[in-house]
N, C-alpha and C positions, 0 to 999 in steps of 0.2 A: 504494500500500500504506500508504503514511503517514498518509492520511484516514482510515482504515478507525481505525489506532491511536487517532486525535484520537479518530472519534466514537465509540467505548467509552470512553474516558475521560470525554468530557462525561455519556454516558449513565450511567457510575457516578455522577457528581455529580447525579444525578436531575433528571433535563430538564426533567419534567415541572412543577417549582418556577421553574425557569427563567422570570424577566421578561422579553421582549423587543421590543421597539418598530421599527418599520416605517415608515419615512418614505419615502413613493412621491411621485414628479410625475407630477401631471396632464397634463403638455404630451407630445404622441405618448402617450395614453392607449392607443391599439395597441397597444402594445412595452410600455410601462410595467404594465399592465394584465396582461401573460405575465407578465411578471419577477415581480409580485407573487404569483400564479399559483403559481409555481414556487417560490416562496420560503414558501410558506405549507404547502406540499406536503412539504419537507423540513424546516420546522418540527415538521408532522407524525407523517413519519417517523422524528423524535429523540423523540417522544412531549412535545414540550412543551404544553402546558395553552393551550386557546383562549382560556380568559377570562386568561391569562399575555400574550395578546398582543395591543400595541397599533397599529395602522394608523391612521397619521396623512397625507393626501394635502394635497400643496402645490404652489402652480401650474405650477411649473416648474424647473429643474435647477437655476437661484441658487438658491433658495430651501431645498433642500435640509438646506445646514449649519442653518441658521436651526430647520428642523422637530425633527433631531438636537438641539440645545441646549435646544429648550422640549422634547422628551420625556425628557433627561437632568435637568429640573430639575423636571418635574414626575412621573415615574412610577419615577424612578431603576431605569432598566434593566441588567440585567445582560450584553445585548447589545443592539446596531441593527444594523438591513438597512438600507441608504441605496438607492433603487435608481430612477433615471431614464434618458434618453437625450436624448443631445444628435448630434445627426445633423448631419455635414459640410454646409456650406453653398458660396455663392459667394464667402463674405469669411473672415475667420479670425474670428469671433463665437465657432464650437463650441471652438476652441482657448481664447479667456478664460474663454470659462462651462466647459470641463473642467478648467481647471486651477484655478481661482478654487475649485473646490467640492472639487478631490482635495485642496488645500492645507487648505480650514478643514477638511475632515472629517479629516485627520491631524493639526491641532493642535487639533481636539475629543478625539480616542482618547487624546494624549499626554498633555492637559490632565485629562478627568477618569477615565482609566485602564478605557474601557469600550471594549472592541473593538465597531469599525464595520464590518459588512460591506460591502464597495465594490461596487454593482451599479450603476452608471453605465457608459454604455454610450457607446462616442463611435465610430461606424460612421460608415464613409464613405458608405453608401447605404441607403435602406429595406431593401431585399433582405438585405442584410449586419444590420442589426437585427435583423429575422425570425429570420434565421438564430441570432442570439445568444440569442433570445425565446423558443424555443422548445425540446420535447424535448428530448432529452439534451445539446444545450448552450445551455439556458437558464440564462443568469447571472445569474437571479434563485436559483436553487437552487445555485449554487456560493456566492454572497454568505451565504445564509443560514448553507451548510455552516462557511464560513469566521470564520463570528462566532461558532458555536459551538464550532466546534475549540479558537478562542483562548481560550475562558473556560476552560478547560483546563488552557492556559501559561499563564493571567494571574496 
């Protein structure tokens, strides 16, 4: 019920003005490629402007913060979708690359005061990815939901 509250309040502040920027990886372009999907779908549904919105793809889930920082200093958005997947492996690799990227995209949000949607995806298996990728829990369309809720409280 609490979403429902958010997105009237973002839609009073007129969506459709709303800047938003979209930093997707390329790596698991399967999953990544939903998420984005879904994130651009609930963009939609808040009525935000397509030429508002900028999609920036970068090779892979480091990279991520990196893409967040150049579209906060060049398009100064008023929200990001950050949204990749980093899929369990044999070694603890998916553990550095998801904490390495939740850490700078929380001292990017704190830093220049613009809510980061978190769609990074860290699933134990392709199957469990899918599942996060798509339809009603694709968490590319909660990410988005969630960057706009916050301009909100921001």
């Amino acid at each position: 019920m609490q979403r429902k509250h958010h997105r009237r309040a973002v839609a009073a502040q007129n969506a459709a003005q709303l800047n938003v920027g979209i930093v997707v990886s390329d790596f698991n372009a399967y999953i990544t490629g939903a998420l984005l999907e879904g994130a651009l779908t609930t963009l939609a549904e808040w009525k935000v402007a397509k030429k508002n919105i900028t999609v920036l793809h970068v090779p892979g889930g480091f990279e991520i913060p990196l893409g967040c920082l150049q579209l906060l200093k060049s398009k100064k958005p008023d929200a990001l979708i950050a949204l990749g997947c980093v899929i369990k492996g044999e070694t603890k690799h998916d553990e550095y690359i998801s904490h390495a990227v939740a850490h700078a995209l929380q001292d990017l949000m704190l830093t220049h005061h613009v809510p980061i949607g978190f769609g990074v995806l860290t699933p134990n298996s392709l199957a469990q990815a899918k599942a996060r990728s798509r339809g009603k829990t694709n968490k590319g369309c909660e990410a988005a939901a969630a960057a706009l809720a916050m301009i909100a409280v921001h």
